[in-house]
N, C-alpha and C positions, 0 to 999 in steps of 0.2 A: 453247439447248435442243437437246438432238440429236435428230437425225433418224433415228431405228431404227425399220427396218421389219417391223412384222410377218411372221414367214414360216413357211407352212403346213407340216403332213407333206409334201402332194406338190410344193411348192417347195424342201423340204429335199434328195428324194427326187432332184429331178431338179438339181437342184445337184452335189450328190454324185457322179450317174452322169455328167453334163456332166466334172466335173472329173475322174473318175476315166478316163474314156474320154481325155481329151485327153492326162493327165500318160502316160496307160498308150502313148498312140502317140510321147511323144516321148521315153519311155523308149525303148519298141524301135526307134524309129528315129536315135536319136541316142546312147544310153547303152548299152543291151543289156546290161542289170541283171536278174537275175530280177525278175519281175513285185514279188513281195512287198516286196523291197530297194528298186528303182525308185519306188516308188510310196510309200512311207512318207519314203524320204529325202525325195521330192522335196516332200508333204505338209508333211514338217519345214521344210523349205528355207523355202519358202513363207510357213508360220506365220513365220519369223524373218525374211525380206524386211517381213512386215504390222509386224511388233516396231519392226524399223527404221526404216522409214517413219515410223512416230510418233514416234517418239525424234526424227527430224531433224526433222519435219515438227509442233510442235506441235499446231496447229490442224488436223491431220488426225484425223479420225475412223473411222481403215478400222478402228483395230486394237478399236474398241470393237463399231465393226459385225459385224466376224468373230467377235469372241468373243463378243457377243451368238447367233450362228447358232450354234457349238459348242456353248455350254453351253447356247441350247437344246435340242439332244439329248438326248433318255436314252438315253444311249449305253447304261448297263448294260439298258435293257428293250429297248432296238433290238436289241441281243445276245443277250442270257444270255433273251427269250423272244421272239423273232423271227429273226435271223440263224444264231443255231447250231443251233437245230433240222433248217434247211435245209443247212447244211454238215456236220454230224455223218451226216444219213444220204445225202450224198452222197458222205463221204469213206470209210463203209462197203461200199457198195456194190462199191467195190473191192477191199475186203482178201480176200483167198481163206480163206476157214475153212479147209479140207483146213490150211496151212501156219500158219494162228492154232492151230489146236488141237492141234499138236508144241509151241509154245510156249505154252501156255495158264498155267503154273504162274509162268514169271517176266511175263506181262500180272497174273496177279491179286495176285502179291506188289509187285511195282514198282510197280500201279495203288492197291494200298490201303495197306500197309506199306510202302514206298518213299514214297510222300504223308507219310507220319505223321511217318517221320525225316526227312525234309527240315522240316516245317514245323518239328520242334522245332528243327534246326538253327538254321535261319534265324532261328525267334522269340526264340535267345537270343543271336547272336548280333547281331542288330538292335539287342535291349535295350542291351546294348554300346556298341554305334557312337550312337546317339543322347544315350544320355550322355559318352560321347567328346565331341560335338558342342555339348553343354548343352543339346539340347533335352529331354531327358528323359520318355522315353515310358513309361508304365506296361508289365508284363511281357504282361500279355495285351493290348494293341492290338498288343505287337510280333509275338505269336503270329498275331495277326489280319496282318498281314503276312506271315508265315511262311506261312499256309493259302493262300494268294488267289496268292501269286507260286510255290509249289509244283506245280503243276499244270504240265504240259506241256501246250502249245497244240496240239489234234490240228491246224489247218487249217494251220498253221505248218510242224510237223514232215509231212503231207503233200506241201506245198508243196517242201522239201527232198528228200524220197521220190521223187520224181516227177524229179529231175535226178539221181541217184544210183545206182549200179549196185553193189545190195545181196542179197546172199543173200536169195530169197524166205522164208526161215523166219522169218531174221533182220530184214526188213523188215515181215513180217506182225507182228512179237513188236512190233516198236516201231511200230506205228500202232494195234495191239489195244490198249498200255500206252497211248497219248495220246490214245485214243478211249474209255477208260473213266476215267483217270485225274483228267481234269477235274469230273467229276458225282462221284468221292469228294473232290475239292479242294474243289468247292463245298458239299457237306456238309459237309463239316471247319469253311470257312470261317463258315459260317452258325451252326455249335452255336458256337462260339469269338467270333464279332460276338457272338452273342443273350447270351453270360455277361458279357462287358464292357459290352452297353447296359445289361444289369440290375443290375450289382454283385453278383451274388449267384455263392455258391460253384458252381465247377464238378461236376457230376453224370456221375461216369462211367457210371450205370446210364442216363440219359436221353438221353445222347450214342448209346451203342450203341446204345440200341431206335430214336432216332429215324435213326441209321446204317441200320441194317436193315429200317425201313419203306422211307427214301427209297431207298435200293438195290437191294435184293431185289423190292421194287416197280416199281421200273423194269423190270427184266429181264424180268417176268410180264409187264408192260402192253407191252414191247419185242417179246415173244414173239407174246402175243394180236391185236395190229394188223400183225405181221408172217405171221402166218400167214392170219387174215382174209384178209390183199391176194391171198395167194399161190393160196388157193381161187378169191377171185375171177378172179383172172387166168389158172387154170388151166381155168375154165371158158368160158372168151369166146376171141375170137383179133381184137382191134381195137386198134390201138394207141392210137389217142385217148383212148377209155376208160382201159387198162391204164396211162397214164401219169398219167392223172387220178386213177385209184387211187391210184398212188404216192404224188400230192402232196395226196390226202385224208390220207394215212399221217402224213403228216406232220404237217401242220396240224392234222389233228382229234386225231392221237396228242398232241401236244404239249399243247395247249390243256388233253387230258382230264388227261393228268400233273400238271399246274401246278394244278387242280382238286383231284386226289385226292392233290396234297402229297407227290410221289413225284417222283425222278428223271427229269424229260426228257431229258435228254443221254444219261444211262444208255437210255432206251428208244428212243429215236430212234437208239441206235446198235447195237442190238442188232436194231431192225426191219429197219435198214441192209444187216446182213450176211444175215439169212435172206430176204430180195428178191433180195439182191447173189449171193446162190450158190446155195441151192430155188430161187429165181424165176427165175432168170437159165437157169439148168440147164434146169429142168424145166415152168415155167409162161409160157415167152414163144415166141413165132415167133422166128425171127433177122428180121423188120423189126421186131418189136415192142420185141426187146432193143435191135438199131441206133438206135431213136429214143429209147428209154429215157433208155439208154447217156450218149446226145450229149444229151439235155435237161437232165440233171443236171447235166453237166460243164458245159455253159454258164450255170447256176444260179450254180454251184461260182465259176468264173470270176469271174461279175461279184460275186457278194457276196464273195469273196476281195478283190478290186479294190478296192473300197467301203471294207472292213473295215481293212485296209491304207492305205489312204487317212484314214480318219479317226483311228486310232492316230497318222501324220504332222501330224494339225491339230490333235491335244490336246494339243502341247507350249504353243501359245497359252493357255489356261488356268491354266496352272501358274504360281504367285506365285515372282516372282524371290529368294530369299533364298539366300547361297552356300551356310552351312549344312547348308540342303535337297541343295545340289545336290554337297556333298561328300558326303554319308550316301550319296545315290545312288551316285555313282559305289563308293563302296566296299561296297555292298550287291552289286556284281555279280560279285566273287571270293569273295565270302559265299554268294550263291546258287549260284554251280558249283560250290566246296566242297561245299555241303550236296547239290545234285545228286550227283555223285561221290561220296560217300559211303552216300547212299542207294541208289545203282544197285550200288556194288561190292560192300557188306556181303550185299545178298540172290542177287546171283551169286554170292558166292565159298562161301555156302551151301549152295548148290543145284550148284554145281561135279559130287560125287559123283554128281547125279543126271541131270545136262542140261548140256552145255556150249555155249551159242551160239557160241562160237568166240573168237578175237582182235578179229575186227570190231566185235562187243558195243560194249566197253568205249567206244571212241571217238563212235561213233553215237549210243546212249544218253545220255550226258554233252554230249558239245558239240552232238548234235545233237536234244537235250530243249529247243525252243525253248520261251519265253517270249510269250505274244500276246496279242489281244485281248479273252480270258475274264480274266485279270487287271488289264488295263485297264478293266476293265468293273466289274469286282467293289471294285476304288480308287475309281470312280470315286460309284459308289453308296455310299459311306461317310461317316456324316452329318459336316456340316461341323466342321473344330476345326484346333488342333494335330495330331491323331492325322491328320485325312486328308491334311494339305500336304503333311506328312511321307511316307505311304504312296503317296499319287499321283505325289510327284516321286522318289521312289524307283523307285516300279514302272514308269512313263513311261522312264527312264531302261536299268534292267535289259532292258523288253521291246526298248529300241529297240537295244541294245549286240545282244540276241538274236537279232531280224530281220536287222541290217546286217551286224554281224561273226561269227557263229557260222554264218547263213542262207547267207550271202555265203561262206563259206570252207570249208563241211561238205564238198562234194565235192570239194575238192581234197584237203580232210584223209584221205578216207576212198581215193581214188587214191592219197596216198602214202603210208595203212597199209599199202593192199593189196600195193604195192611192198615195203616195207620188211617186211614177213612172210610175201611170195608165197603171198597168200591167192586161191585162185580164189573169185569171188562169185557167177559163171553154174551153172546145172542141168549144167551139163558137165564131166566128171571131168577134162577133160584141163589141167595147170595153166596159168595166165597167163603167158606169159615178161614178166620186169621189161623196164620201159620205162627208159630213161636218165632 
């Protein structure tokens, strides 16, 4: 009889922050990985040390224990209605509106029609490779794949941003794109799951209307809790309070969205920016922004950490079959196809009217990471053939995305700037090339 222990939320909780603090100090002290990259590998690493262990070890029992703790997780409700609420509007707080709204045209095309033609890409071209494979997936679970791995991870592509030395326009356009583009991925995803649990034909008119409650709804309820705080806080001068507001914003915003069947992602990240630039401007002391400021970011930090971390321990879960893990592996020249194609078709559109420059194309593309709103969204898909399939896909795509796209974006984006003597600073004067 095995010996599995029960273990609570706050034994999960503190498991998690244990592990994530320690793997997070011997990353920087020993590897000097970005946080996201260090912390997912080493998670991976891990889970496949517990794999091995059992394999040599019959009578050990770690790898059933660990993956009893995993999949106890709701990873997608720990996520998609607790963690991203809090990472969305902390990764708002910092995009500068002034330089989002020069780019506002290619954020709403690449956020909602950039989404669409990727998803189809991808949902046909999955169809493809799984019967390549013989597993044979119906057309719409592969769409349902298509939706859920389309999506640019905002805390991902942040994470990236933040080592990167990007034209402010150019850097606002692509955190605006992967700060809204998720909450239309996850709508996508949700009308395209509800037609395949139901078998029933797809409804372009029910699609759209419930697009534009869940959307257009966000941005109101985004607005309305965003300006709420901002009176609040423009009428008091205590920072205790004003930070408490904030993480009312958050919390009670989210909650009420999830209620009224609307966009939280969307609203939380539109609360985000009108705090992050009114608030920040006009309704705080500079102690009260200073604390603000640094509480988020240390928010940011550890559920980054966590977040990261437990994407590295969901490889444990995934049932060994090669099958699965060839589809994967060829799912992830499939999804940057359909990324690059989605990104290029609506810039070279919009060309006559806006030209983000050279930079664009590379950023956009390799640097549209893949993360934990996708793994979350696999991972909530009722059991079968269709989820093994999708999970060891997505597992895989997101981890090639964090370690080798995460891992390599600014150097790529150093030797665009070289290689087109692009200056990326507020400064006219040009970069001389480096050797």
């Amino acid at each position: 009889m095995s010996n599995v222990i029960a273990i609570t939320a706050l034994d999960a909780a503190a498991i998690l922050i244990v592990l994530a603090a320690m793997l997070g100090y011997l990353n920087h002290r020993f590897l000097g990985l970005p946080q996201s990259v260090g912390l997912t590998v080493m998670g991976a690493i891990a889970s496949l040390i517990v794999v091995g262990i059992d394999r040599i070890l019959p009578a050990s029992d770690m790898g059933e224990q660990v993956t009893g703790f995993v999949s106890g997780i709701d990873f997608q409700t720990t996520l998609m209605d607790g963690m991203l609420s809090f990472l969305l509007f902390a990764g708002a707080l910092h995009v500068d509106w002034g330089e989002m709204r020069r780019g506002r045209w290619p954020i709403l095309v690449l956020s909602t029609i950039g989404v669409l033609i990727s998803t189809m890409i991808v949902g046909g071209g999955f169809y493809l490779l799984t019967h390549a494979f013989g597993l044979n997936l119906p057309m719409v679970w592969c769409l349902v794949f298509g939706a859920l791995i389309s999506p640019t991870d905002p805390v991902a592509v942040m994470s990236v941003l933040k080592r990167a030395t990007v034209d402010p326009r150019l850097q606002a356009t692509v955190a605006g794109e992967s700060l809204f583009n998720d909450g239309v991925g996850v709508v996508v995803f949700s009308i395209i799951l509800a037609t395949a649990l139901s078998g029933e034909p797809f409804s372009v008119t029910h699609a759209l209307e419930l697009f534009f409650v869940e959307a257009v709804g966000g941005v109101l309820l985004g607005l309305a809790c965003g300006w709420v705080a901002f009176r609040a806080m423009r009428s008091i001068d205590e920072y205790n309070v004003e930070v408490m507001i904030s993480l009312a914003v958050v919390m009670g915003g989210y909650a009420l969205a999830l209620q009224l069947h609307i966009s939280g992602p969307v609203a939380m990240a539109v609360a985000g920016l009108l705090i992050g630039n009114a608030g920040v401007a006009e309704a705080m002391s500079d102690t009260t922004r200073d604390y603000l400021i640094k509480f988020w970011a240390l928010i940011d930090e550890i559920l980054n950490a966590v977040l990261f971390l437990l994407i590295g321990l969901v490889v444990i879960t995934i049932p060994f079959d090669v099958r699965l893990i060839l589809v994967g592996l060829a799912a992830i020249p499939l999804v940057l196809a359909a990324r690059a194609i989605a990104v290029m078709l609506p810039l070279t559109a919009m060309r006559p009217f806006l030209n983000l420059g050279p930079m664009a194309p590379p950023i956009l593309i390799w640097g549209g990471l893949r993360g934990g709103i996708s793994v979350a969204l696999a991972l909530g898909l009722p059991d079968g053939l269709s989820r093994s399939v999708e999970l060891t896909a997505t597992y895989i795509v997101v981890l090639f995305a964090v370690i080798a796209q995460g891992g390599t974006i600014a150097r790529l984006i150093d030797w665009w700037r070289v290689r087109f003597k692009v200056n990326t600073n507020r400064s006219e004067t040009p970069e001389a090339p480096t050797a």
